[in-house]
N, C-alpha and C positions, 0 to 999 in steps of 0.2 A: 056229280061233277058240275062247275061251276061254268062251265068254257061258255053256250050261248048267253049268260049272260052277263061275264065279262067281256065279250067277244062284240055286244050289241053297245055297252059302255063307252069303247074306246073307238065305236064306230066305224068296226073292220067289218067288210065284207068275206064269205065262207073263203073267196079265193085270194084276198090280200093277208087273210091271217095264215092260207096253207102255204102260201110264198114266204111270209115271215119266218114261218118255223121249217121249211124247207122238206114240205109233206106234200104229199098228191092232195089232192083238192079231195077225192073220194073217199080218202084215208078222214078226212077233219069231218067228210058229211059224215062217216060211219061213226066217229067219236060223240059227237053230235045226235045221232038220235038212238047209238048204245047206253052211251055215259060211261063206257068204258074203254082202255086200252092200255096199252105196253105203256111201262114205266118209260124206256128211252122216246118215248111218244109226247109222253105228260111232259117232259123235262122241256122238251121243241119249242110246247106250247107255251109251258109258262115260261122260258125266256122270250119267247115273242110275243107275249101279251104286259111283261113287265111285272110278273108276278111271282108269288111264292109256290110250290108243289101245295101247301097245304092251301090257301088261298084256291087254288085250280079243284085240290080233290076233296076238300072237306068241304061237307055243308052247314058246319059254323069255326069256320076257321083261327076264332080266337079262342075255343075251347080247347088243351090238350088233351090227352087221353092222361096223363099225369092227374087231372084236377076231379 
């Protein structure tokens, strides 16, 4: 998962992006050092960070699994 360091890009702090995506702050630290969580969780995030689900959870987001 992608979140700290889209999260360091757009110059959000742990507790301005858990207010964005309308998540406990504890909830975004555990996403953060699992690299995992609930799909309705990813979805938060990456509308609060401006981004794509694949963008968030892939680690080359321009590859499909198609290619």
């Amino acid at each position: 998962m992608n979140l700290k360091q889209i999260r360091m890009e757009k110059g959000l702090t742990v507790q301005q992006l858990a207010d964005s995506a309308d998540l406990p702050k504890r909830t975004v630290e555990n996403i953060l050092r699992n690299g995992d969580c609930l799909v309705s969780n990813a979805i938060k995030l990456a509308d609060a960070l401006g981004v794509t689900l694949d963008e968030l959870c892939r680690e080359n987001p321009e590859q499909t699994e198609t290619e």
